[in-house]
Structure formats: structure tokens, C-alpha cells
C-alpha positions in Angstrom: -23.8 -9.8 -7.5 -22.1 -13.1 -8.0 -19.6 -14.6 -5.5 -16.3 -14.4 -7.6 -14.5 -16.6 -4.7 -16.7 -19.4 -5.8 -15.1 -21.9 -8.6 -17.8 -21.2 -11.8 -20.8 -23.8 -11.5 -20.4 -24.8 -15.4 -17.2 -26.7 -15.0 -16.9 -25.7 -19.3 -17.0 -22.2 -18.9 -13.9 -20.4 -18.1 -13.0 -19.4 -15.2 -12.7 -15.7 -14.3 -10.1 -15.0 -11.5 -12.2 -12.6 -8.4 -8.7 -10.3 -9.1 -9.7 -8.0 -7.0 -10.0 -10.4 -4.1 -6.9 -11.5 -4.5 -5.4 -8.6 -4.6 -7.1 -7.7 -1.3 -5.9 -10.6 0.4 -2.5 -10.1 -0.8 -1.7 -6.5 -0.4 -1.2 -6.5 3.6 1.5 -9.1 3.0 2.6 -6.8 0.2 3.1 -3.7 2.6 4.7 -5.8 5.6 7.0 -7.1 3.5 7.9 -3.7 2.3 8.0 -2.6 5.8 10.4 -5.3 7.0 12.7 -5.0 3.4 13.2 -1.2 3.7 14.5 -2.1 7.7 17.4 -4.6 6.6 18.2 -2.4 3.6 18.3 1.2 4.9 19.6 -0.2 8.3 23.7 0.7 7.5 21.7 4.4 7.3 19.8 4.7 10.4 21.8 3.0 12.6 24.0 5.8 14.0 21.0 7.7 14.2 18.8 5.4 16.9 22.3 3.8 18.5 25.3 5.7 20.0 27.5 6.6 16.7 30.8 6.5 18.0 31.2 2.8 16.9 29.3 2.4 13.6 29.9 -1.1 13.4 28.4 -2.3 16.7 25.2 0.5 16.0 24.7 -1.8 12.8 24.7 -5.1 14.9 22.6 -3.9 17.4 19.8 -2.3 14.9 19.9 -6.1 13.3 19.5 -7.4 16.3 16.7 -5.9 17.2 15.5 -6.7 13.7 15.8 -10.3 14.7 14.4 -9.8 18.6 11.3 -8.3 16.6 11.1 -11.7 15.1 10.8 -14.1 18.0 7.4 -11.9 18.4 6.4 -13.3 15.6 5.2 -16.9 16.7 3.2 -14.7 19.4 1.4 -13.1 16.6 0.8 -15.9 14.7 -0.5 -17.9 17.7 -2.8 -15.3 18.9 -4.1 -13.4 15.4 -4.2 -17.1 14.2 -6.2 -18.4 16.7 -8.4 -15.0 16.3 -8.7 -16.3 12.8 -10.0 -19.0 13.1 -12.6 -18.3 16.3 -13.8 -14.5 14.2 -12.7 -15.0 10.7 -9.9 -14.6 8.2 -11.1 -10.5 7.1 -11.2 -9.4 10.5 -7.6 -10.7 11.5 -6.7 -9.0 8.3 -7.7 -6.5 8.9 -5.7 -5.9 12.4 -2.8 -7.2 11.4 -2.7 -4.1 8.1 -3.4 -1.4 11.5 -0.6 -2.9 13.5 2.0 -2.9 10.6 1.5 0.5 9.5 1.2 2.3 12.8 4.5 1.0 13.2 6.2 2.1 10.1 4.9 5.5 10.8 6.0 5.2 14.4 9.8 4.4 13.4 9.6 7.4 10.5 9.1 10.1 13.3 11.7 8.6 15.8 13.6 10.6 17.5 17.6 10.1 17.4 19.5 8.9 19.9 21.6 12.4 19.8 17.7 14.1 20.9 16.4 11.3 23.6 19.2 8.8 24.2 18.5 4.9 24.9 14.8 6.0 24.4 15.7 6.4 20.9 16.2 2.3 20.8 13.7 1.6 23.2 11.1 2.9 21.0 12.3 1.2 18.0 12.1 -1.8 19.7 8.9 -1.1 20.5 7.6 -0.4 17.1 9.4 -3.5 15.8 7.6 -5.8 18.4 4.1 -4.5 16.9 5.4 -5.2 13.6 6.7 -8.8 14.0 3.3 -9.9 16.2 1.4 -8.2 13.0 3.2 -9.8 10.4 3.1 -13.2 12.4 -0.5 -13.1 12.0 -0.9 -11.9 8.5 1.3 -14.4 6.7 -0.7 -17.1 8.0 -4.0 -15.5 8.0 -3.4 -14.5 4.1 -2.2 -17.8 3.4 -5.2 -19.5 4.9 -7.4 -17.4 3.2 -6.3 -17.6 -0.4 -5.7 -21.2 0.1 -9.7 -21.6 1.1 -11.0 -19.6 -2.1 -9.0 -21.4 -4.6 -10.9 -23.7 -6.7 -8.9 -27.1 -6.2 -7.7 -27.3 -9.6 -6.6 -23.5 -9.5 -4.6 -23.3 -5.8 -1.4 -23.0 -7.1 -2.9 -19.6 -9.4 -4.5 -18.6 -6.5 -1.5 -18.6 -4.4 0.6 -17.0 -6.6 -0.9 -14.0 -5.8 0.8 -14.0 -2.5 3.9 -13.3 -3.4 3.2 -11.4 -6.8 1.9 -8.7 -4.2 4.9 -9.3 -1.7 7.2 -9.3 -4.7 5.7 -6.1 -5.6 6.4 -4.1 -2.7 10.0 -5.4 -2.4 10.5 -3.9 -5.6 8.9 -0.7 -4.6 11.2 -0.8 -1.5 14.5 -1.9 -3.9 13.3 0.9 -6.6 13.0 4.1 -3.5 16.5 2.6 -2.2 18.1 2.8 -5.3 16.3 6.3 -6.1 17.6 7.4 -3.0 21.1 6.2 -3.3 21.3 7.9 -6.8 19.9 11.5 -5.6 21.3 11.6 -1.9 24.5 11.9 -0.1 25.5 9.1 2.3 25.4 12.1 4.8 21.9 13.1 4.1 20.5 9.4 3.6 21.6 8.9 7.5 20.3 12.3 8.5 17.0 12.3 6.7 16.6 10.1 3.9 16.0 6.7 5.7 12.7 8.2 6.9 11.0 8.7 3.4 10.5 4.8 3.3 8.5 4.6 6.0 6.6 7.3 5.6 5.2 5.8 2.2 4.9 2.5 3.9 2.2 3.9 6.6 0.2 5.7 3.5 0.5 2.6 1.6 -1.3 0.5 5.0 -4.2 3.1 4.3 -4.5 2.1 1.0 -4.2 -1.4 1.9 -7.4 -0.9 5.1 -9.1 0.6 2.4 -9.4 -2.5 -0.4 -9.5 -5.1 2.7 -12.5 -3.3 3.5 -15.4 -4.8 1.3 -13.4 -8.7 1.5 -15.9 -11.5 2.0 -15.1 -14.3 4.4 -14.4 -17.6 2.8 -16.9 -20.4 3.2 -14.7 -22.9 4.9 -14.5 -20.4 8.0 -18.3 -20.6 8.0 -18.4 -23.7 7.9 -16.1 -24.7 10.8 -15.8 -22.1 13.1 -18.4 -24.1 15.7 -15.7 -26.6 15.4 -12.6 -24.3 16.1 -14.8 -22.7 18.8 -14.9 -26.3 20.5 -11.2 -26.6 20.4 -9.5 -27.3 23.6 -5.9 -26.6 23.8 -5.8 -26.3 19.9 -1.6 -25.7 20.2 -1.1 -28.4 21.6 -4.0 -30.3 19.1 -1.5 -29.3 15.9 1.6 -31.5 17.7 -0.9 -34.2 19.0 -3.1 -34.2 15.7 -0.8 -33.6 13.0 3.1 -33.7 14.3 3.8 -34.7 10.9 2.4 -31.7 9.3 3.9 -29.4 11.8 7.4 -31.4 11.3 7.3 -31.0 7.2 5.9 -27.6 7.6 9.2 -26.2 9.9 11.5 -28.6 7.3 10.6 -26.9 4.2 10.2 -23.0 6.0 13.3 -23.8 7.1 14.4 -22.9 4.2 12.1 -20.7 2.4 12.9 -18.2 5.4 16.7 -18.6 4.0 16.5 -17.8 1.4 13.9 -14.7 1.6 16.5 -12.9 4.3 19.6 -14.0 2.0 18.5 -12.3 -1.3 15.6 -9.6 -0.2 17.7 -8.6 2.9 21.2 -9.7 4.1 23.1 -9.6 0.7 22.4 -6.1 0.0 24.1 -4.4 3.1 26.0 -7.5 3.2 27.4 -6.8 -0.6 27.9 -3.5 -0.2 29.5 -3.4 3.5 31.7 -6.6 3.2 32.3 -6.7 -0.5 32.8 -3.3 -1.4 30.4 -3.1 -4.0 28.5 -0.2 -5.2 25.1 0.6 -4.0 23.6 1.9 -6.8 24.4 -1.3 -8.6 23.1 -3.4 -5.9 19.5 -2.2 -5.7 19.2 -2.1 -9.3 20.2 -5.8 -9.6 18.2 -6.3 -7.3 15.2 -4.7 -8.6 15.5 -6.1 -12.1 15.9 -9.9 -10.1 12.6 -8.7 -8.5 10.3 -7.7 -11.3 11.6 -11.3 -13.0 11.0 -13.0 -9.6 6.9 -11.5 -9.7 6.8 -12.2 -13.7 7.6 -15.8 -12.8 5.2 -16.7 -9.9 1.5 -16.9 -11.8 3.4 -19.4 -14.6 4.6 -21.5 -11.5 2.0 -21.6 -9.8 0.1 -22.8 -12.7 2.6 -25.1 -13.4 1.9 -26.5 -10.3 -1.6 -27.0 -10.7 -0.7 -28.9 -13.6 2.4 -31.2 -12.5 2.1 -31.0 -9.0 3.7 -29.3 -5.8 6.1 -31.7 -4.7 8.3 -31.4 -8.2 9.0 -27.9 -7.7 9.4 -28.0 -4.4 12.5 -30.9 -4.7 13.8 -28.7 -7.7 14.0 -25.8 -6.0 16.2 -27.3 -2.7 18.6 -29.4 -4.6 19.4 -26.6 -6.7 19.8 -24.2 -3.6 21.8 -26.6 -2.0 24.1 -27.4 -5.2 24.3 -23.5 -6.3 24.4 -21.5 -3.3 28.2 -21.4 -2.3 29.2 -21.1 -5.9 26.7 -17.9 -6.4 28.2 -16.4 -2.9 31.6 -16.4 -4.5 30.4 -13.4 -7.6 29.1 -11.3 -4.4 31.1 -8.0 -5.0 31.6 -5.0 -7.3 29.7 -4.8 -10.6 26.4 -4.9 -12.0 26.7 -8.2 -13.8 27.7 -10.3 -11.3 24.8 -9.1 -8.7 22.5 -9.5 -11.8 24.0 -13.5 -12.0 23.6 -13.9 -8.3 19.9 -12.5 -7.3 18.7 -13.3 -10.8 19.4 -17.3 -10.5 18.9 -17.4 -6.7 15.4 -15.6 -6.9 14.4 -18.0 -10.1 14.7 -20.8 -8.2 13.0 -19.8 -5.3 10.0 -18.8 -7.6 9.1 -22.6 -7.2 8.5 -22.3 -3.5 7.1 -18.9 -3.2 4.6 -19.3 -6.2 2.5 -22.7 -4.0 3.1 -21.4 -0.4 -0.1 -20.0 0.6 -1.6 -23.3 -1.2 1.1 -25.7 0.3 0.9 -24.4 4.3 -3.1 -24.8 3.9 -2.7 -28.2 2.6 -1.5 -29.0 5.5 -3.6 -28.5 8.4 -7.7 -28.7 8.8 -9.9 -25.6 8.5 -10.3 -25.2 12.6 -6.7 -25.6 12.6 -5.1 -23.8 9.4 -4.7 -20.4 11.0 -3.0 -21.3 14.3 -1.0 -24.3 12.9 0.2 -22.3 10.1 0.9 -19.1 12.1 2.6 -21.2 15.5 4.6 -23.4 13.5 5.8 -21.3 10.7 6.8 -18.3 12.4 8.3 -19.8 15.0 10.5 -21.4 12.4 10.7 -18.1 9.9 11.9 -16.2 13.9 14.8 -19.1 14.4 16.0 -19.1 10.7 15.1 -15.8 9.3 15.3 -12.8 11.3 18.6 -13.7 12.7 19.8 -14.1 9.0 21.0 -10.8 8.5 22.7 -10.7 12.3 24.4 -14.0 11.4 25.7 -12.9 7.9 27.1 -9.4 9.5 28.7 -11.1 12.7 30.7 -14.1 10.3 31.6 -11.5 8.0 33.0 -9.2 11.2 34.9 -12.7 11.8 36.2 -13.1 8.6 34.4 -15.6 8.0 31.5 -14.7 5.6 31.7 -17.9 3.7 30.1 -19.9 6.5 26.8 -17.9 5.8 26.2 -19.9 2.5 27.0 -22.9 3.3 25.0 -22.4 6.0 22.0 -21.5 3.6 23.6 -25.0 1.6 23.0 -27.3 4.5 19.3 -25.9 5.2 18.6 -26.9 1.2 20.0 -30.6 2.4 17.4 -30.7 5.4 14.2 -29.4 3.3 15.1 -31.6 0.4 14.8 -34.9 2.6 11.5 -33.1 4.4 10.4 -32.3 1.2 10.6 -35.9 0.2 7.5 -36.8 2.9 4.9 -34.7 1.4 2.1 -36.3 -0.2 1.2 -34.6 -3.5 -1.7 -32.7 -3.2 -2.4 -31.0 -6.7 -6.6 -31.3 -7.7 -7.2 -32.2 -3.6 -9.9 -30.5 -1.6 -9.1 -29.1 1.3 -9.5 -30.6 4.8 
């Protein structure tokens, strides 16, 4: 049987995507995204359930923050499952990092309330949300690595767009369920029940996601260097030595990316309908029709990419977030239109990022390097900027001051757009 991760040999013959590998290496980043979606947005559910409910307002801050604490286990995860990556190969750290996820998601389904076991009842969340973070600290850059090593050179950017077609995906399962839910249950049964059905698809879908990652060959560039990333010494401390440069452009430009993920796939939904009175049912289906456009748009830009270049998009896509951004925050509120306007034009843009990650983050760093640079460095940054996104946006908003949150967002554009800047262009290049 032919080895559909290789480019063809007949350069004139066209080339046949391996979809099924793709989709392999995609769907665990598919279902942890799901996972970590369905937390932020049925969160103003479950709070009262898993914190004491006589003050619904501070149950909501704490379940964000331990949203966000969950996050700073992150750049553990990546460190160690990236590191695993690169010494045993990308499969088998995929492979652990689908286990960890979904054990999790079934663990928070069959919590017990706080009403049944007290401050166990957060304990264990906490808990569960620590295994999820280290797991999805591994997987982003162990995903990334490998769909950036079987992507012909020409072809990255289609390659990687597979990343977040899957990711996309699942936040529009996760968008399409909350909606359902909002539509057929009471607010009253949604706390008491309904907040559990989520989770309990997300640990059937890990199953189904064990079961494709199953048959996944290893890429060839692992092969090839693993002697090397066995005779690393110190190989954290090799990324800032090596490649500072690298690790610097790769924080500037996730900087951002994390943003702007947590902003429209997370914060504005509880934030729009908490803060801004508007109506749930509207919000989920904005967002899930911004969604389905938002995975219709990432093969074309990703091939665009391949054909113009990286850098283009990527300067596109944060001076428009930093020009747009406040001006979007200010139609956050009642009706369907304006939610439409606002995650419609903010998820567009960020298509130009999210279509060339994968391909972007393993441009970066050498093959006995790609999973532990990418996994230290980005979710250390993704833990700083991203998990405390929806905290942030709550607490300002608590203050009166929920403005600040955007601007905020604007000044981050500002940063990655100079970052951005300092990239070489790396379209057609082999990898290190």
C-alpha cells in the first residue's frame, strides 16, 4: 500500500491528499477543543452546581478561574508530551494526550455537586481540568508538528488547514448542542442536569478519536532525527540558546492568536449574554453560522498561502484586529444581526492565522526541537494570554468596565503586527 504522507514522486501527476491522515492527526485537537469550548460556554450553568450557590456571581468567577488555573498546566504538558514527542514519536504522544482529554470530560460529566460532597465538588474539577490542560498542552504542538512534517513543501499551508477545519468542527458541534439545549431546556434544568450532556458526548467522541489515531504512521522526519533529539542535553534551555528569535516571534504572534480564540469561541458568549443582556438562543446560533463560515474558509487560506505566502496573511489579519476590534465590541448585545456582524467579521479575519498555524509553528524550530519548542513556548504563552481571557472579560465587566477587554485584545494586534514583521517568508521551504 502506498505511503499517502509522501508528496507523489511524478511531480506532474496530481496530488491526492492522505484525507484520512489528516483527519487523524486533526481530530484529538478537534475533541479538546470541544472539551475546553463546552467549559467557558455552559460555565454560567454549572457553576452553582460545583461552587457554593448563594452568590452566583462569585461561583462564576471561581469556575473561570479554575478554567484559567487549568491553563498554566498547560506549558507542563507541552514540555513533557513534547519532549515525549520528539524522544518516542509524534503517534504515540497522540495518542496519550486523546486518553487524558477524554477521561477528563467524562470525569467532570459524573461530578458530584457541591450540595452532595462540598469543596470536594471543586477539588475534583480542578482535578479533571489539570489532566485536561497538560493533555491539550501536548496535543496542539504534537498535532502541529506532525501535519507540518507530512506536508509536501509546496502544500503546507493545505496541510495545515486541516487543523483547524477539525477544531472548527467540534466548536460547532459544541455551539450547535448549546444552542439545542438552550432551545429545549429550562435555565433550571440546564443547571440541574443539562450541562452534563456535553461532556458526556465529548468522552464518546475521544473513543472515536483513539480509534482513527490508531492505524497513524509516524512521519519520516521523526525517524530521521530522533538519535539527534535523543542526544539533546538540556533541549529547553537549547530553544532560548539556539533559537531565541524563534521562541520570541512564536510568543509575539500566539500572543494573539490565543486572543482572539478565547474572545470569539469563549468569552463573548457568556460575556454577551451575562453583561449585555442578550438572548442565548441568538448567541449560539450566531455563533454557529460564524463557525461553519470560519471552517468553509480555512482549506482556501491555507492554499492561498501556499501560493502568496505566510507572512501577507498573517500582517492582514493583525492590523485588521487591531483597527476593528473595539468598533465590533460596541454591536455586542441583543439581536441576531449584530452577533452575526461581530463573530462573522472577527472569525474571517482570524481564518488567516488559524488556516497556516500548524505550518507556521513548525517552520520555526528543527525536527529534534519542533515538539518541545512549540509545546514550551506556545503554551506557556496561550496559559498567560488565553485562559485568563474569559476571567479577565468577566472581572472588567463586574467593574464596569468591559470596554477595557477589547482594547485589550487591540493592543495585543499592535504587538503581533510588529513580531509579525520579523518573520522570514517561508512558503515552498523544506523543513529544518
Amino acid at each position: 500500500m502506498p505511503d499517502m504522507t509522501k508528496p507523489a514522486a511524478d511531480p506532474s501527476a496530481p496530488h491526492r491528499l492522505p484525507v484520512r491522515t489528516l483527519i487523524a492527526a486533526s481530530v484529538g485537537n478537534a475533541i479538546e477543543w470541544y472539551d475546553w469550548t463546552i467549559y467557558a460556554t455552559f460555565s454560567i450553568y454549572f457553576a452553582t452546581q460545583i461552587f457554593p450557590s448563594g452568590d452566583p456571581t462569585l461561583a462564576l468567577i471561581n469556575t473561570l478561574a479554575a478554567y484559567a488555573v487549568s491553563f498554566f498546566f498547560r506549558p507542563l504538558g507541552g514540555w513533557l508530551l513534547g519532549r515525549f514527542a520528539d524522544l518516542r514519536g509524534r503517534r504515540t504522544a497522540m495518542l496519550l494526550t486523546i486518553v487524558l482529554m477524554a477521561g477528563g470530560s467524562l470525569a467532570i460529566a459524573i461530578l458530584p455537586t457541591f450540595d452532595a460532597v462540598g469543596w470536594l465538588a471543586p477539588v475534583l474539577l480542578l482535578l479533571a481540568r489539570i489532566a485536561q490542560g497538560m493533555s491539550l498542552g501536548g496535543e496542539v504542538s504534537n498535532a502541529s508538528a506532525y501535519l507540518g512534517e507530512i506536508g509536501p513543501p509546496d502544500r503546507r499551508g493545505r496541510y495545515s488547514a486541516f487543523f483547524y477545519i477539525s477544531t472548527g468542527t467540534a466548536v460547532l458541534i459544541a455551539s450547535v448542542l448549546g444552542w439545542a439545549l438552550a432551545r429545549t431546556l429550562t435555565a433550571e434544568q440546564l443547571a440541574a442536569y443539562g450541562w452534563r450532556i456535553p461532556f458526556v458526548l465529548g468522552a464518546v467522541l475521544g473513543l472515536v478519536g483513539l480509534w482513527l489515531r490508531r492505524a497513524m504512521p509516524e512521519t519520516e522526519q521523526f525517524e530521521e532525527n530522533k538519535v539527534k533529539a535523543q542526544a539533546l542535553k538540556h533541549p529547553l534551555l537549547t530553544t532560548l540558546r539556539d533559537h531565541p528569535k524563534a521562541v520570541g516571534q512564536l510568543i509575539g504572534f500566539t500572543l494573539l492568536s490565543t486572543l482572539c480564540y478565547y474572545t470569539f469561541f469563549s468569552a463573548l458568549t457568556p460575556f454577551a449574554t451575562k453583561s449585555r443582556g442578550a438572548d442565548a438562543g441568538e448567541v449560539f446560533l450566531a455563533l454557529s453560522i460564524a463557525t461553519a463560515l470560519f471552517i468553509a474558509l480555512q482549506y482556501p487560506m491555507g492554499a492561498l498561502s501556499d501560493r502568496f505566502g505566510r507572512k501577507p496573511q498573517l500582517l492582514v489579519w493583525s492590523a485588521a484586529t487591531a483597527v476593528l476590534i473595539v468598533p465590533l465590541s460596541t454591536l455586542i448585545g441583543p439581536g441576531l444581526g449584530n452577533m452575526l456582524v461581530v463573530f462573522c467579521v472577527g472569525l474571517t479575519l482570524y481564518t488567516a492565522m488559524t488556516s497556516i498555524a500548524p505550518a507556521i509553528m513548525s517552520e520555526l524550530f528543527p525536527t529534534e526541537l519542533r515538539g518541545l519548542g512549540i509545546g514550551a513556548w506556545y503554551n506557556l504563552t496561550v496559559a498567560t494570554f488565553g485562559g485568563t481571557a474569559p476571567l479577565v472579560v468577566t472581572a472588567l465587566s463586574a467593574a464596569g468596565y468591559a470596554t477595557a477587554f477589547f482594547w485589550y485584545v487591540a493592543v495585543g494586534a499592535a504587538i503581533a503586527f510588529l513580531v509579525i514583521l520579523t518573520l522570514p517568508e517561508t512558503k515552498g521551504t523544506v523543513l529544518r
